[in-house]
C-alpha positions as a Markdown table, in Angstrom:
| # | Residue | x | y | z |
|---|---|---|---|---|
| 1 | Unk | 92.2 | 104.3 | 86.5 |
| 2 | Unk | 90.4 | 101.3 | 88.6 |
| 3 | Unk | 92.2 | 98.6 | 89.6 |
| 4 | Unk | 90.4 | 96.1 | 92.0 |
| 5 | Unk | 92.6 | 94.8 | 94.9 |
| 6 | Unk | 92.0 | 91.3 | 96.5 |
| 7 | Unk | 95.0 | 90.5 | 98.3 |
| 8 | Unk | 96.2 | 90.8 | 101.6 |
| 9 | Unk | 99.0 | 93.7 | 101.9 |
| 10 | Unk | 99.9 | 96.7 | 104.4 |
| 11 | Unk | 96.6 | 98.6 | 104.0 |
| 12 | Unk | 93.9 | 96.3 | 103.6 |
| 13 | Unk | 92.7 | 92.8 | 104.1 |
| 14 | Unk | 90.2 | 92.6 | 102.0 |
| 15 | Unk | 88.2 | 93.5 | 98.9 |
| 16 | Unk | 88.5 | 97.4 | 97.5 |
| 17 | Unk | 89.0 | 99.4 | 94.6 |
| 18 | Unk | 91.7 | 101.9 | 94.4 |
| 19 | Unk | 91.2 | 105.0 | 92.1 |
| 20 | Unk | 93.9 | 106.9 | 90.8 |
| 21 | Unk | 94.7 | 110.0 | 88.9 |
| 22 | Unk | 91.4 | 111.2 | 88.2 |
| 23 | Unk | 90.0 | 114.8 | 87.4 |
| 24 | Unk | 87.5 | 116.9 | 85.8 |
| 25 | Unk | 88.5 | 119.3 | 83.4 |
| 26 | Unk | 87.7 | 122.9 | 84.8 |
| 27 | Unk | 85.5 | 124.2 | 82.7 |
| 28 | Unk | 83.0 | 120.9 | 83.8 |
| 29 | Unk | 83.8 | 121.2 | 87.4 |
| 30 | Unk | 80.4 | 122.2 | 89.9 |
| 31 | Unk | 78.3 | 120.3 | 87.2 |
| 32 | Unk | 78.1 | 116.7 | 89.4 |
| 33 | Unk | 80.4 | 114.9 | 87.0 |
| 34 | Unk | 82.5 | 114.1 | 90.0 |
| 35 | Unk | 79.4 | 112.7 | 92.5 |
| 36 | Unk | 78.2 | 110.4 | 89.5 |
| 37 | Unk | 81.0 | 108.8 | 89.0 |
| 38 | Unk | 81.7 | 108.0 | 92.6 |
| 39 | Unk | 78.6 | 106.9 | 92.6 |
| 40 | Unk | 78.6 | 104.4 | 89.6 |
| 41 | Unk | 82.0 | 103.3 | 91.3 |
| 42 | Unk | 80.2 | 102.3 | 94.5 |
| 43 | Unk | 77.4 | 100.6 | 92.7 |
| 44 | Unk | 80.1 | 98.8 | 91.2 |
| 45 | Unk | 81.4 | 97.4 | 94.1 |
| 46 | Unk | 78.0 | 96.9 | 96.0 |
| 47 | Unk | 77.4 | 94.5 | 93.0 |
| 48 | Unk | 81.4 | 92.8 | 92.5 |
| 49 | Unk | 81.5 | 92.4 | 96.3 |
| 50 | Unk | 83.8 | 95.0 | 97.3 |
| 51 | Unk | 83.5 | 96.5 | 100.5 |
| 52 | Unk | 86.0 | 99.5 | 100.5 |
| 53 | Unk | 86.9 | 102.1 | 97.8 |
| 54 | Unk | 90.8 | 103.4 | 98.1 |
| 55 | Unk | 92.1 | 106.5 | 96.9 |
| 56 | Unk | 94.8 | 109.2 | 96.8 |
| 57 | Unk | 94.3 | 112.8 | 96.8 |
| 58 | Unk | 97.2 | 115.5 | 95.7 |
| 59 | Unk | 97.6 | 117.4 | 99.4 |
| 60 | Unk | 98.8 | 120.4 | 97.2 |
| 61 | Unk | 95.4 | 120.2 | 96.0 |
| 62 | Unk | 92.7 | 121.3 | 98.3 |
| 63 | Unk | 89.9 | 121.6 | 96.3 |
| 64 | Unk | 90.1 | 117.7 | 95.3 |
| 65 | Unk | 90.7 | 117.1 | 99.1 |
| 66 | Unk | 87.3 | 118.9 | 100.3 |
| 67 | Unk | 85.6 | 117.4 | 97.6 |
| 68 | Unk | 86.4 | 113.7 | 98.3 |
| 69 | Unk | 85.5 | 114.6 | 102.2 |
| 70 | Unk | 82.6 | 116.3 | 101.1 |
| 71 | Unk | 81.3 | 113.2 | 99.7 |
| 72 | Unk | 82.2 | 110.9 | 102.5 |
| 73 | Unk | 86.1 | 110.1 | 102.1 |
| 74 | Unk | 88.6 | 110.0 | 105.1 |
| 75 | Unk | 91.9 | 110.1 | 105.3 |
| 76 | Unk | 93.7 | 107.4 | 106.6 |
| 77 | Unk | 97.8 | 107.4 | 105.7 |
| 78 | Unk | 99.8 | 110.2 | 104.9 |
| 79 | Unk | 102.3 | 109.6 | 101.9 |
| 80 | Unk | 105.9 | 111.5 | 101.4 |
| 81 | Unk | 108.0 | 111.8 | 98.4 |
| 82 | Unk | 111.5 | 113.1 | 97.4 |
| 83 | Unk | 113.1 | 113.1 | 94.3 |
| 84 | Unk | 116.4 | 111.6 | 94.3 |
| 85 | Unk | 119.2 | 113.4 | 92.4 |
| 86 | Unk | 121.3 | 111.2 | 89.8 |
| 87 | Unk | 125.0 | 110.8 | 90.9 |
């Protein structure tokens, strides 16, 4: 999923796209599925005017994680969860 951000909130001040939940299937993994479609997303935004691209990586997932670095991705906040038991 894309979804194009505009406004002003607690990460950023202007234009980016923030990707979420996306994979590739094992079986096409190592076949540069992944780098193309990074790289159609950032022609996308050198064209719409969007200067930043915004995503989230699993951290029990380190595979995704050296991939997204290995193609020029930093980290930049640190997210927690707990699940909340029902009364």
């Amino acid at each position: 999923m894309v979804r194009e951000k505009s406004e002003t909130n607690l990460y950023r001040d202007h234009n980016y796209v923030f990707i979420d939940y996306t994979f590739v299937l094992e079986d096409y993994r190592k076949l540069g599925i992944g780098k193309r479609l990074y790289a159609y997303v950032e022609e996308w935004c050198r064209k719409n005017d969007t200067s930043e691209i915004v995503l989230d990586v699993i951290v029990t997932n380190p595979e995704s994680m050296k991939f997204h670095e290995s193609i020029g991705y930093k980290p930049f906040v640190k997210l927690y969860s707990k699940p909340v038991s029902k009364l």
